[in-house]
N, C-alpha and C positions, 0 to 999 in steps of 0.2 A: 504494500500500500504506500501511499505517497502521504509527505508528509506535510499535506496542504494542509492549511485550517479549516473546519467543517463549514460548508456555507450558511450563508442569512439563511434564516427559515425562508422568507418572503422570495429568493429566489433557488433555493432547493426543490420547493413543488412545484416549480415551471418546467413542464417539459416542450421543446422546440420542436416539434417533428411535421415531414411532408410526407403524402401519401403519393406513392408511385405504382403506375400500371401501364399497360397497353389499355388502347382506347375499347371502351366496352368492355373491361372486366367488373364495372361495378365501383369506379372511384368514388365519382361525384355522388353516388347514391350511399357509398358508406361514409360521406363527408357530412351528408342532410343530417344519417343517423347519428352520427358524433353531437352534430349541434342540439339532437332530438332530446338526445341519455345526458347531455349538459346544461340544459333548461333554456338554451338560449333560442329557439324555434318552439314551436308547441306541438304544428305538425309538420313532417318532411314534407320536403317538395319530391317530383317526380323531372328526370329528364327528356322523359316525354308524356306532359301531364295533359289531362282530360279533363273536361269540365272543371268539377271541384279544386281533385286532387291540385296543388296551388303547382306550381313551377319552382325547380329547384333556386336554394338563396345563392349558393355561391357562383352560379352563372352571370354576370353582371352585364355581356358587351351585347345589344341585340344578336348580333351573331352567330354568338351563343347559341341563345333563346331561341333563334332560329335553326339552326344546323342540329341541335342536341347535342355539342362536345362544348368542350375547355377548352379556349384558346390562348386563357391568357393566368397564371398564378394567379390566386387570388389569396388572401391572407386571412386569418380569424382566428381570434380568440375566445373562450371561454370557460367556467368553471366545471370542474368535474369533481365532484366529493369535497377532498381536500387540497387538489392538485389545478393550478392553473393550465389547463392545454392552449399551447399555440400551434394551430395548425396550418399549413399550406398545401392546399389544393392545386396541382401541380397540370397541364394541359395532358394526357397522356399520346392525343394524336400528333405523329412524327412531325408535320411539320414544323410545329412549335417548339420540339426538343429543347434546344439551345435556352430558352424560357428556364425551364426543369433544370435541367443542369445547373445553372448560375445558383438556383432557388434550394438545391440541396449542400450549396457553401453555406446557407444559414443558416440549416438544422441539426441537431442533434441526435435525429434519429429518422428512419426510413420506414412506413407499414407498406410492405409490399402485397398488393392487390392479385391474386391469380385468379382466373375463369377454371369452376371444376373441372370442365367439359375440354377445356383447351390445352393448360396447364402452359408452362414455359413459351411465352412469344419473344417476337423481334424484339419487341421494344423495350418487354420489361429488362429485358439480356441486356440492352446498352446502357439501361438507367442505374442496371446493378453496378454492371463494371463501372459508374462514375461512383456509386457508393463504395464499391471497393474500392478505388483510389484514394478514401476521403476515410478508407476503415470506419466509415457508419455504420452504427449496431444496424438490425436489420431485425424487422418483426413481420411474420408471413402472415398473411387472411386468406384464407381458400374459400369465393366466394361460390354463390349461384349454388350449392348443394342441392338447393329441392328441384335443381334440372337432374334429367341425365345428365350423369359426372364420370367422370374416370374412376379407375378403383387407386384407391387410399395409398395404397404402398405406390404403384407407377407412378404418382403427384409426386411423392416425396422421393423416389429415386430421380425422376426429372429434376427437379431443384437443386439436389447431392450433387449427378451430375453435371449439369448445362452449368451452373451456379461456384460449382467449387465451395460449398459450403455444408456445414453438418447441421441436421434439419433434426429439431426435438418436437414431438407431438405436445401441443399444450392441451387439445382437447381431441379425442376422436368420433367422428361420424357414425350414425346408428343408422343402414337404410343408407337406398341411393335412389335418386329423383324421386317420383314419385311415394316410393318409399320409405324416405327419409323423416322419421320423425324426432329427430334429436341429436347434441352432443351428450357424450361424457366429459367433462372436466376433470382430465388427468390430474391441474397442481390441484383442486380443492377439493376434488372426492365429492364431485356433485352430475346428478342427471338434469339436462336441462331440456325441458323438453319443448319443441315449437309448437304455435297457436298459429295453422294457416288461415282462420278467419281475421284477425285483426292485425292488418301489418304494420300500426304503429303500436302495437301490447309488448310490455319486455314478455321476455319468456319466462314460462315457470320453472323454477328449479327446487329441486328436492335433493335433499343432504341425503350424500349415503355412506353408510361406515365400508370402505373398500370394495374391491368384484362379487364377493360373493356374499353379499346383502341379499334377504331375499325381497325387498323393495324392487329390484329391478325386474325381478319373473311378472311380477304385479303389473308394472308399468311400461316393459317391454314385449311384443309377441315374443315368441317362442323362436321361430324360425328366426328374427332378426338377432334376438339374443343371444344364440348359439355363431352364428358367424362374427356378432361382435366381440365373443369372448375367444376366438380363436385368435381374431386381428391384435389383439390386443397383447395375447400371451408373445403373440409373432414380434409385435412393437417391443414389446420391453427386453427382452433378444437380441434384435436388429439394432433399435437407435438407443443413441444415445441418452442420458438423462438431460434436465435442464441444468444449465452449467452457468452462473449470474455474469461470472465474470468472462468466459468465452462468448455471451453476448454483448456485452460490453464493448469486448474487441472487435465484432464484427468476423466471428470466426464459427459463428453459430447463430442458428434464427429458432426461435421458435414458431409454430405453426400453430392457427387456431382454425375450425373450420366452420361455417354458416351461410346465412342466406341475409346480405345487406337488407334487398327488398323486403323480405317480413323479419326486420328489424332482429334476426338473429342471431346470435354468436357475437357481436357489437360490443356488450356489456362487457365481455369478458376477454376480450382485445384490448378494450378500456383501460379496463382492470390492469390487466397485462404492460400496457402501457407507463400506467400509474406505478407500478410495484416494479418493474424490471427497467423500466427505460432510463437513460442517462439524466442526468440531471444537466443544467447548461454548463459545455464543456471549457475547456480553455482555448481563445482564438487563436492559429497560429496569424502572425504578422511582424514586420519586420520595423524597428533593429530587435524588437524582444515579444515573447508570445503575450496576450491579452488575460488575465485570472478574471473570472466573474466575480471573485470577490472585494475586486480593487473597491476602493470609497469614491474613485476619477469614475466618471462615466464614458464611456469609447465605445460608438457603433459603428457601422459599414456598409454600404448601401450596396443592396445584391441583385434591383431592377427599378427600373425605371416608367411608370405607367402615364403615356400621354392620356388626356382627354377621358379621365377615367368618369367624370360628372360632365355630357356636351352642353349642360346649360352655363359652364365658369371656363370651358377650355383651358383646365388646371394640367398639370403635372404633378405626378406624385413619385415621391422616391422613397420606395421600401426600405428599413434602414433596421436590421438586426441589433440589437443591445448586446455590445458582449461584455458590459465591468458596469456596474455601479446603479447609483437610482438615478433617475430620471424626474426632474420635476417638469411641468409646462413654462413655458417662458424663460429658462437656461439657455446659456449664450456658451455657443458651442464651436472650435476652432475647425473650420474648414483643410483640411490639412496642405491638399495641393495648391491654394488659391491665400493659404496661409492670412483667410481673414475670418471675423467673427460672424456666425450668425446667430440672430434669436430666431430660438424656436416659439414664433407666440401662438400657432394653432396646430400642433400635432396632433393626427390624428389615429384609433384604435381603430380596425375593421372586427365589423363581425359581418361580415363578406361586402354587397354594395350599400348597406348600412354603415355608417361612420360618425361615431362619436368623441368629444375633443377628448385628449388622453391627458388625465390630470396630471399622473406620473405612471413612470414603466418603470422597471425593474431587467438586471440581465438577463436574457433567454428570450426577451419582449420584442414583438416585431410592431414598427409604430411607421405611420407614414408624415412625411415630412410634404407639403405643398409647396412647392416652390417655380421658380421663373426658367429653368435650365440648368441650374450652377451647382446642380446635384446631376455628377453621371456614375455609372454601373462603376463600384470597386474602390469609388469614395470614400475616404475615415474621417469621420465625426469626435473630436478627442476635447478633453479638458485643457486643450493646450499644447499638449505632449506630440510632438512629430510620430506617428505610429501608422505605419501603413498595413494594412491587411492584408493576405496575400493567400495565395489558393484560390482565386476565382478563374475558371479557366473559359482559354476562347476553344472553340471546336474546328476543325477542318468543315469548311461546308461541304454540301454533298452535291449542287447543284452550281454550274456556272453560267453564266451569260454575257455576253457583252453589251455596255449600256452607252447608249450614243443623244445627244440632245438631238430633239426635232431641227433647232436652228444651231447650226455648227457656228454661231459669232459668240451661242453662250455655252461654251465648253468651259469657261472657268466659274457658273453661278451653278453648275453640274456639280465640278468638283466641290465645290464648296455642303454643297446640299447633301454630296453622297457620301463626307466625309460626319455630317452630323450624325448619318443615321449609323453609321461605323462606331462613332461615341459612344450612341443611346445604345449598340451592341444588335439595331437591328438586322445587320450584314456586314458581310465580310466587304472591303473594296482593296482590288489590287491593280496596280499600274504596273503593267508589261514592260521591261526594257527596249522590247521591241515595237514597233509599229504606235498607233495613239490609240486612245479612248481608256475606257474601264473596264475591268471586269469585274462585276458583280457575282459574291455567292452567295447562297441563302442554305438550309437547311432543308427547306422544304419549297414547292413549287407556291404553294398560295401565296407566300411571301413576295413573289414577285409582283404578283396585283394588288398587294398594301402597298410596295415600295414604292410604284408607279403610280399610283393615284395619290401617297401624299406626297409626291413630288412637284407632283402637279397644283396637288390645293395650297400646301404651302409655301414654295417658290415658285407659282406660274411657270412649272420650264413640262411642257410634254417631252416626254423621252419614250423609246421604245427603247424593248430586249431583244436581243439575236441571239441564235443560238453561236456555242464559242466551239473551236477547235477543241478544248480544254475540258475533260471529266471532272478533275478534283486536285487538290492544293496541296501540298505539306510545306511546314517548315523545315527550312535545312538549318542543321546546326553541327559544329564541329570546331576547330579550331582556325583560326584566318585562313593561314595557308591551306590547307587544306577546302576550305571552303570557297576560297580565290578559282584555286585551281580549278573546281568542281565548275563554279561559275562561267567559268571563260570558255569551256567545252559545249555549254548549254544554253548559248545566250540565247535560244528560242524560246526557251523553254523557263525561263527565268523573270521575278515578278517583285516587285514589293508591295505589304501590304501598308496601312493606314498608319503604322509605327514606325515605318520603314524598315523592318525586319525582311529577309532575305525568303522569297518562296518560290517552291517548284511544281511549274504547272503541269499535271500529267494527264495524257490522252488516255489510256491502259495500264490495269496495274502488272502487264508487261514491263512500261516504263520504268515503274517503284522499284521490281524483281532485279532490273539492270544496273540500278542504279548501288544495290547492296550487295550485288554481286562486285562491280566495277568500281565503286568508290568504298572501299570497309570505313576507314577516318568518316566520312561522311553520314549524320542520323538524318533521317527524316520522321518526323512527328505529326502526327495529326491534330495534337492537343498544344495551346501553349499559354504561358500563367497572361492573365489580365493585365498590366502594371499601368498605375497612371500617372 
């Protein structure tokens, strides 16, 4: 153990966590139920609601509301028992990625989403390996149970495997789809049983003294009892136990299984969350790491939301707390622009709701309103020069070239397309060779946001082409070396928005040649934020 001092109570029961999935495993509808089992909703909303049933809270952009996904983070807080939860609702559709990444530098902990029926996707695959980068505890929900589902052990072999991590059962499944009427709650020795008439009712649970209770022959058929008592002996054989501090490390998840939509297995995920998950950790940032328990206040801004209210054409800048308390109206050192601002209306989400935040505490996510002079990777400090650091940019996956309609304003282009480079909404690199830009993005939609607020808010029509160019890395290695690399390549060679050195490849033929033919030479996909 370390021999930190124990923290403030007031920020000990903060837990900071974002929920991560592929799209349509059931995010935004276990996010409704969090705020349902937190008092702070009365009834869930639905993602694709019907008359009544109200429309999900944390969707906010019409776009949303229309499309039925997340396109954009969304932030909320509130009470659970004794434990403050902050949570972020993360876009899980690809093209937004880049969104989720930035947004899992501010948390403390990851509930990763799986579909029964699907188990391991694309996406959740990439969102993990940025939690493994970041060693994020990791806490698994196997949702949609009362579909047809996979069976029990194949979920958790997929996970072991694709995942590279050791998978402890917190609860095990009674019954599949139709079937399905319950968990057992392996840490507390309880049956919980599901109510599919009412799917905002918690579940009932009934205390049971171990497996061989005869409570459970009562409560369970016969035929489902006997295969769950098989799975079970099979589980405590096979997996591991629950191990606090190899979660901790991100070297272990545990598993809970249920059905978001009728509100179940929720509580106990909760729960889970509350008892096992990290408390707000230590920031790494440069010249020295951040402690939550400084008395200095020091946050870091990890997005940036335009026009989040269209009747103020505000900006908001998400700003992670990572040391100290927070009152309103504190005057707080801007680090790179080394001047003071007051904070005089911060504000709390409890999703497109926002209330002013009298004070926050570390692990507290608080948005700040301002003019532009908050960008992505910004630190917020009592004074003290302290820069954060671990925000990462991504290789994009999509390139284009981007040309002004009137070639006299190639320089009100650059100017424009180096803003949204700032705000982090695209990559922009300039070729050594030939003119123009080349724009990347993450995802293809991004290209018809980029291009219409170019248009609305610098008047310049631009159009995309497509580019010779698949995908980017950065090259890095030693000068000479890198010199060298350069002058064989000049086609092929770009800088991006920081001037950093990139290599544009057609095929990852190109990348193969390039590892074979240069060793001294890395190229990266990934590379730190700095500003």
């Amino acid at each position: 153990m370390t021999n930190r001092p124990d923290l403030p109570p007031e920020i000990a029961r903060r837990r900071t966590f974002a929920i991560i999935s592929h799209p349509d495993a059931g995010k935004t509808t276990l996010t409704e139920k969090f705020l349902l089992y937190g008092g702070a909703i009365q009834m869930a909303g639905q993602v694709r609601a019907k008359g009544e049933a109200r429309r999900t809270r944390s969707d906010f952009m019409q776009m949303e509301k229309d499309r039925g996904i997340s396109v954009s983070a969304s932030a909320m807080s509130f009470d659970f028992e004794k434990y403050r939860f902050n949570l972020v609702d993360t876009p899980g559709h690809s093209d937004f990625s880049e969104d989720t990444y930035r947004t899992l530098t501010a948390v403390d902990a990851a509930v990763m989403v799986i579909d029964g029926a699907k188990g391991v996707e694309s996406q959740t695959q990439k969102l993990f390996e940025v939690c493994r980068l970041r060693d994020l505890p990791i806490l698994t929900f196997c949702n949609k149970m009362d579909r047809e589902s996979r069976d029990t052990f194949e979920i958790i072999d997929e996970i072991q495997e694709n995942l590279a991590i050791d998978v402890t059962p917190a609860s095990w499944p009674i019954g599949v789809g139709r079937e399905f009427i319950g968990c057992y709650d392996l840490l507390q020795d309880k049956l919980e049983l599901m109510d599919r008439a009412d799917r905002n009712k918690v579940a009932e649970s009934v205390s049971i003294s171990g497996l061989d209770d005869p409570k459970l022959a009562e409560l369970v058929p016969a035929n489902l009892l006997e295969t769950f008592l098989e799975e079970i002996e099979m589980a405590k054989e096979l997996l591991p136990p629950l191990d606090p501090q190899a979660l901790l490390d991100g070297t272990m998840t545990p598993i809970w299984f249920g059905s978001a939509m009728n509100s179940f297995g929720v509580k106990e995920l909760m729960d889970g969350i509350a008892t096992y998950g990290p408390e707000p950790q230590v920031q790494t940032a440069t010249p020295r790491n951040v402690a939550p328990e400084e008395k200095k206040v020091a946050g870091f801004v990890f997005k940036v939301q335009a026009n989040m209210d269209p009747k103020h054409r505000d900006r908001v800048a998400f700003v992670r707390l990572a040391s100290g308390h927070f009152e309103r109206g504190m005057k707080l050192t801007h680090v790179r622009s080394k001047k003071q601002m007051a904070i005089a209306n911060p504000v709390l989400f409890l999703a497109a709701d926002r209330e002013l935040a009298e004070e926050a505490w570390a692990g507290d996510i608080i948005g700040i309103p301002n003019h532009g002079q908050l960008r992505i990777g910004d630190t917020l400090t009592e004074g003290e020069a302290i820069r954060v650091s671990g925000i990462p940019s991504f290789a994009p996956e999509l390139l284009q070239n981007c040309r002004a309609g009137d070639p006299m304003k190639a320089k009100h282009l650059e100017k424009a397309l180096m803003q949204f480079a700032e705000e982090g909404a695209a990559k922009v690199f300039k070729p050594t060779f030939g003119s123009g830009f080349i724009v990347g993005v993450v995802g293809a939609l991004q290209f018809e946001v980029l291009a219409s607020r170019i248009e609305m808010e610098y008047g310049l029509p631009v159009r995309f082409e497509g580019s010779q160019f698949t995908s980017a890395r950065w090259v890095q290695g030693d000068k000479a070396a890198v010199d060298k690399f350069i002058a064989a390549n000049k086609q092929h060679i770009a800088e991006d928005n920081d001037g950093d050195v990139v290599y544009l490849t057609r095929l990852q033929w190109d990348i193969d040649r390039v590892t074979r033919d240069y060793p001294d030479v890395t190229l990266t996909a990934t590379k730190e934020m700095m500003v």
